[in-house]
GUKOLDO-839653 format. One record per residue: residue in one letter; x, y negated, z of N, C-alpha, C in turn. Coordinates in steps of 0.05 Angstrom, whole numbers, padded with zeros to 5 digits, always signed. Last residue first. Layout:
% residues N
AXYZXYZXYZ...
% end
This chain:
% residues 204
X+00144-00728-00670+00131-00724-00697+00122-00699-00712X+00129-00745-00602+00148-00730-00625+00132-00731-00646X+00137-00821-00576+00117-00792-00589+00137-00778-00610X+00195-00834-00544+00173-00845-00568+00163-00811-00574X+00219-00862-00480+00222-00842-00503+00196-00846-00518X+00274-00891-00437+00239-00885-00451+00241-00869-00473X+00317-00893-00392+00305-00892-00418+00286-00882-00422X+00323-00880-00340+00308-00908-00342+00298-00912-00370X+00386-00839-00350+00350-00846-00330+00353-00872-00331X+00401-00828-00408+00405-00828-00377+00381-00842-00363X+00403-00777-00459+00393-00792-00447+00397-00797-00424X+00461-00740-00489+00444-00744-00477+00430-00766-00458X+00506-00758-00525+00479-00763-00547+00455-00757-00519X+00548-00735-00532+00551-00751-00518+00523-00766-00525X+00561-00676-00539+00565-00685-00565+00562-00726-00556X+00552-00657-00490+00580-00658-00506+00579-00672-00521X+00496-00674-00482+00520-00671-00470+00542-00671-00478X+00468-00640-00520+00469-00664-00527+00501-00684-00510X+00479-00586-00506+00493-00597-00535+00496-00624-00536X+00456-00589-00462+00479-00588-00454+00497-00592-00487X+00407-00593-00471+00422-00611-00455+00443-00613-00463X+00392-00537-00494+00392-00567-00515+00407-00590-00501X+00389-00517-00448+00414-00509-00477+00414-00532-00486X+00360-00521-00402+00368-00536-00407+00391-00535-00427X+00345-00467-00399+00315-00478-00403+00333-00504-00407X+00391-00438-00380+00375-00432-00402+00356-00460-00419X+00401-00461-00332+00415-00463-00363+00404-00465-00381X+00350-00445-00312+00364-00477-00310+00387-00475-00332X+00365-00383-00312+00344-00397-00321+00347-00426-00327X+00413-00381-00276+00414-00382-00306+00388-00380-00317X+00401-00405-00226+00405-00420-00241+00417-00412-00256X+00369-00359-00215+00355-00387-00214+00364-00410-00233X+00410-00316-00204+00376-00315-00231+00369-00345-00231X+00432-00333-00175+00440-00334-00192+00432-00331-00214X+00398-00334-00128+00402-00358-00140+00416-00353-00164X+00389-00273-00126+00363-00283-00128+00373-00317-00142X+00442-00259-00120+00429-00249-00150+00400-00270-00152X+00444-00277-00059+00461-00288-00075+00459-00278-00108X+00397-00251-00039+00398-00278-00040+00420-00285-00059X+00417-00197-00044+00396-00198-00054+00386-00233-00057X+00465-00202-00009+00482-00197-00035+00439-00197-00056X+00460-00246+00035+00461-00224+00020+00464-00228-00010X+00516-00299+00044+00486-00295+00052+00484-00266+00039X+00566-00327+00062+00557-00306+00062+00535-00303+00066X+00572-00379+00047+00554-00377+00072+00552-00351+00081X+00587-00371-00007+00607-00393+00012+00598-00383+00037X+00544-00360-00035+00557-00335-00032+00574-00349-00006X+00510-00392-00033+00499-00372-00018+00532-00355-00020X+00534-00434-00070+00550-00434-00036+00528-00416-00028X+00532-00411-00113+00569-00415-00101+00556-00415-00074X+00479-00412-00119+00491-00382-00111+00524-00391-00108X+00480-00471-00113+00457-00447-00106+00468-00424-00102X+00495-00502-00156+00514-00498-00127+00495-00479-00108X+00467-00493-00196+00496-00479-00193+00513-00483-00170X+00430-00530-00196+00429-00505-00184+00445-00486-00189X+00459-00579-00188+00453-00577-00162+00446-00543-00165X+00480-00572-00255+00497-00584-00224+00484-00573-00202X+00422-00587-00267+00435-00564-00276+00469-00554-00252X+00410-00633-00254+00392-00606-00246+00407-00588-00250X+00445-00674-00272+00438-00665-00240+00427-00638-00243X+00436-00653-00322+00467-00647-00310+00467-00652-00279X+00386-00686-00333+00397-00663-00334+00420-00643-00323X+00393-00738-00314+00375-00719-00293+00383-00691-00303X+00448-00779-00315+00436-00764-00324+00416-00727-00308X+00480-00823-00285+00458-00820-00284+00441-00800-00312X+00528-00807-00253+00533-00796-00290+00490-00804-00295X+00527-00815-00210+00552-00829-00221+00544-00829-00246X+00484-00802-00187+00485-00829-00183+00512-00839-00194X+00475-00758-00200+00463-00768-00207+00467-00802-00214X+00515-00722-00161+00522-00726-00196+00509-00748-00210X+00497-00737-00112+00518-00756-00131+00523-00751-00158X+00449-00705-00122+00445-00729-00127+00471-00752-00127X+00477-00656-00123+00467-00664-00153+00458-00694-00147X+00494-00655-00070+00509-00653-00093+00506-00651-00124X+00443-00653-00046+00467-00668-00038+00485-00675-00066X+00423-00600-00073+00415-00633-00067+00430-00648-00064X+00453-00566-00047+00455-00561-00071+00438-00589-00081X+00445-00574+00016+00481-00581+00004+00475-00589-00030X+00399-00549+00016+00398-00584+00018+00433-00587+00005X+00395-00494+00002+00387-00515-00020+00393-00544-00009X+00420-00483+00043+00446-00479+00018+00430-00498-00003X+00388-00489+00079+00412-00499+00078+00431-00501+00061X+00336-00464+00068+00338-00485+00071+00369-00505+00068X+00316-00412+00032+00355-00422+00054+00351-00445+00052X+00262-00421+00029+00279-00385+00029+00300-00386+00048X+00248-00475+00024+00234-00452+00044+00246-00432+00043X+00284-00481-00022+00285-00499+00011+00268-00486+00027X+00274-00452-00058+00303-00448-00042+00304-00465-00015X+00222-00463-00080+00225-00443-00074+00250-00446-00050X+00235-00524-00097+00209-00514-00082+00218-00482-00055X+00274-00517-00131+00279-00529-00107+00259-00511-00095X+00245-00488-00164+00263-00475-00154+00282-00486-00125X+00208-00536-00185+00194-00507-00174+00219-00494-00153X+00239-00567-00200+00235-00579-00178+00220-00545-00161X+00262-00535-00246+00284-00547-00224+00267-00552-00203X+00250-00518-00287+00242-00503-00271+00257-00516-00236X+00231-00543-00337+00260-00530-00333+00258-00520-00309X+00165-00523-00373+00180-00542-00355+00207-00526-00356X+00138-00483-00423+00137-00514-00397+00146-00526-00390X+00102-00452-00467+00120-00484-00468+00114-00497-00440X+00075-00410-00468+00097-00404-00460+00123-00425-00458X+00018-00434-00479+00036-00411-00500+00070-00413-00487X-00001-00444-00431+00012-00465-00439+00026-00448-00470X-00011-00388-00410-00039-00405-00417-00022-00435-00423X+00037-00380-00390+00017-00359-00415+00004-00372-00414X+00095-00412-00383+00072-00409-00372+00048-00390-00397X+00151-00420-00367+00144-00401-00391+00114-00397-00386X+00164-00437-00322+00178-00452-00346+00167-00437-00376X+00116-00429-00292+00131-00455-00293+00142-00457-00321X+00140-00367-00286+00111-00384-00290+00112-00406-00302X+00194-00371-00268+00187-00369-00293+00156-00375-00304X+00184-00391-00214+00203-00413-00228+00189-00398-00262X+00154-00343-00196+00133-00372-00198+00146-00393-00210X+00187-00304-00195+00157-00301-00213+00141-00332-00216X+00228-00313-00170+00233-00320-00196+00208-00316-00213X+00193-00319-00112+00215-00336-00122+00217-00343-00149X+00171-00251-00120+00163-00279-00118+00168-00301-00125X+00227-00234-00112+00207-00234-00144+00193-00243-00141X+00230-00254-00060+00255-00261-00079+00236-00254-00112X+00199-00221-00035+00201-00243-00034+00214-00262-00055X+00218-00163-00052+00192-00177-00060+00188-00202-00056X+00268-00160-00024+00269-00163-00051+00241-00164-00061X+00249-00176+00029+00270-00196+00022+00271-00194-00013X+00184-00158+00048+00207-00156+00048+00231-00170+00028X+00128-00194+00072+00137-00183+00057+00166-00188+00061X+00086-00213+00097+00102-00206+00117+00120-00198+00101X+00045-00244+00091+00051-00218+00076+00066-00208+00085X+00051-00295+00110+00028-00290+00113+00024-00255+00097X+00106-00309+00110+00089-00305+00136+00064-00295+00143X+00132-00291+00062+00143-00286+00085+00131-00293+00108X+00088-00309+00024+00106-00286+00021+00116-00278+00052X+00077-00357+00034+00050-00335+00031+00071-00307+00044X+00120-00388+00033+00105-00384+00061+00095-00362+00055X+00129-00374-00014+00157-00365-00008+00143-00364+00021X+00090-00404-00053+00097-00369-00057+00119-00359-00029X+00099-00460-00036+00074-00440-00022+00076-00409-00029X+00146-00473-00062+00140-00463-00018+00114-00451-00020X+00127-00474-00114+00150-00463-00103+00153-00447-00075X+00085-00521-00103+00071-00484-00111+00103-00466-00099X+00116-00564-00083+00111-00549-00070+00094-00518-00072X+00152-00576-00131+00156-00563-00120+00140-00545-00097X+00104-00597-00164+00115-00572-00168+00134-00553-00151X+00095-00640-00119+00068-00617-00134+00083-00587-00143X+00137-00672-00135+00126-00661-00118+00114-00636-00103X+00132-00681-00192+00158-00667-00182+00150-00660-00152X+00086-00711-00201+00091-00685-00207+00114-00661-00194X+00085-00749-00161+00068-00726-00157+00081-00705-00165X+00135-00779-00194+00137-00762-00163+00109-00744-00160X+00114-00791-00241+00134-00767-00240+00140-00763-00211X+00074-00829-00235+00058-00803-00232+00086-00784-00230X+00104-00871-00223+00084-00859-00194+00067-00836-00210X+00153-00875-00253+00157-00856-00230+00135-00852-00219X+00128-00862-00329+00136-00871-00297+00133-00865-00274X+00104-00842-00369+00088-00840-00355+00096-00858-00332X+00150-00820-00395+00133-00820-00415+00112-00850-00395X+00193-00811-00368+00203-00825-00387+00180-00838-00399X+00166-00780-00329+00181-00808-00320+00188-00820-00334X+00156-00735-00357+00136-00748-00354+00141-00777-00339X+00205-00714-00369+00190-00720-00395+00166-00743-00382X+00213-00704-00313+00244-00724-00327+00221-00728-00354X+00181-00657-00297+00183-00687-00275+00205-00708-00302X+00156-00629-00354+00165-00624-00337+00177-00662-00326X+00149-00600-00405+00132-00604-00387+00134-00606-00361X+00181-00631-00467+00191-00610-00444+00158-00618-00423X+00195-00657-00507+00177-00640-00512+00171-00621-00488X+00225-00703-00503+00239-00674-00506+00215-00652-00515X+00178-00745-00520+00204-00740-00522+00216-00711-00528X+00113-00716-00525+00132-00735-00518+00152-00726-00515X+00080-00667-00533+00087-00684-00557+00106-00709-00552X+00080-00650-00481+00095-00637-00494+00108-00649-00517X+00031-00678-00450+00060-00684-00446+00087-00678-00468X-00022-00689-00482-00002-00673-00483+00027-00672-00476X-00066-00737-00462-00043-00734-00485-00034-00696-00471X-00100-00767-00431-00111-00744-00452-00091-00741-00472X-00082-00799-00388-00072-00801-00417-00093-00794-00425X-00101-00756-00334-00095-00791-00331-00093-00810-00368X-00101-00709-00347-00125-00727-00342-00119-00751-00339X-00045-00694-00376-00070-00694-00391-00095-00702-00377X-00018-00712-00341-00010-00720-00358-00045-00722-00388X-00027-00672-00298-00036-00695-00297-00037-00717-00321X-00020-00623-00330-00044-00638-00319-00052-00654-00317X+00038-00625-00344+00010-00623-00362-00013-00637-00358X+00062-00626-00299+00065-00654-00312+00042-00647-00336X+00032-00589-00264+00029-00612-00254+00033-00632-00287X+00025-00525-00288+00039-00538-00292+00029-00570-00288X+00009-00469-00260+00004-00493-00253+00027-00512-00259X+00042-00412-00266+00025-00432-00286+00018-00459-00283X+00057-00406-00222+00071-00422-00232+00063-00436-00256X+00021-00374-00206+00021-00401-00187+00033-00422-00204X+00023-00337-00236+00005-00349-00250-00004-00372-00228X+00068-00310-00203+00070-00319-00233+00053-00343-00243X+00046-00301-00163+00061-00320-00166+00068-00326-00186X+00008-00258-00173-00003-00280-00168+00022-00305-00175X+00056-00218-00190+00034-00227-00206+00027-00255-00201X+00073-00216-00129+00089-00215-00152+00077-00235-00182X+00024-00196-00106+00038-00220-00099+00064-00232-00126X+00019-00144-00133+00010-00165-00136+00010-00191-00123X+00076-00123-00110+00070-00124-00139+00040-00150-00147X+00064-00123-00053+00083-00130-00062+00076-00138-00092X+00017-00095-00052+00016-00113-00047+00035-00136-00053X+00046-00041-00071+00023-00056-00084+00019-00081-00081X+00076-00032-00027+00085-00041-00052+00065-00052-00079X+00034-00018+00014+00053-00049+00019+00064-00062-00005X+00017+00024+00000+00000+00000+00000+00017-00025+00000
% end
């Protein structure tokens, strides 16, 4: 019974992650499609470019907290064990970034994965904060923060010695955050990525 329960906790979190905030709101406040703006992305940095900061904090908010609510459900109210918790974790960041009722276009998964890591290790996610918001504040680019802060996720679970099921769980985290940020990282090199405060024009 327990692994059942496990499994559909699993599920549910997935389709927590569906809840994609910058869609939403984006689509009752507009009636636009977040997606058709800028990067095309559904996510806290498209909708601050699109929308500005007082709806991109809900969102970034919002998303993270579906993040904590899989990770409370999970470990207080399920009682559930460390590697069901943890597929929780990556069931609700991939929700998020790959959502089935969005055809699989969402977000980069950063604020969800905050969400998740500050209720799991509170402590390795605040250092992993710490250290994307100087990236932020030197290289003001939100990409290379996000991507920065969740690569300090599994360096320092491992720095802390945490398990060896926490230290795969961040390292899934943040090669999703790669992933979902490739295009960044071309623009990045090539010296072509956007820094915060820039706006952006409907895609074509």
């Amino acid at each position: 019974m327990s692994i059942v329960i496990g499994l559909v906790f699993v599920v549910a979190a997935y389709l927590i992650g569906n809840l994609n905030f910058a869609y939403i709101l984006v689509k009752f406040l507009k009636n636009e499609d977040v997606r058709n703006y800028g990067s095309g992305n559904a996510g806290t940095t498209n909708v601050l470019r699109v929308m500005g900061k007082n709806v991109a904090i809900p969102v970034f908010l919002l998303d993270a907290l579906k993040g904590c609510l899989v990770v409370v459900i999970g470990r207080y109210v399920l009682s559930l064990n460390e590697v069901f918790l943890v597929l929780g974790g990556i069931a609700v960041v991939a929700g998020h970034n790959w959502p089935a009722f969005l055809q699989f276009r969402g977000g980069k998964g950063t604020a969800t994965s905050l969400g998740v890591f500050l209720t799991y290790d509170w402590e390795v996610a605040i250092i992993a904060i710490m250290i994307g918001l100087i990236v932020l504040a030197i290289w003001k680019m939100v990409s290379l923060t996000s991507m920065v802060g969740m690569m300090m996720l599994p360096i320092f679970a491992l720095l802390f010695g945490r398990t060896v099921t926490e230290v795969i769980f961040a390292v899934v985290l943040c090669l999703f955050s790669l992933f979902q940020h490739r295009k960044n990282i071309g623009r990045i090199i090539q010296g072509r990525e956007s820094k915060l405060g820039q706006k952006v024009k409907m895609k074509n």
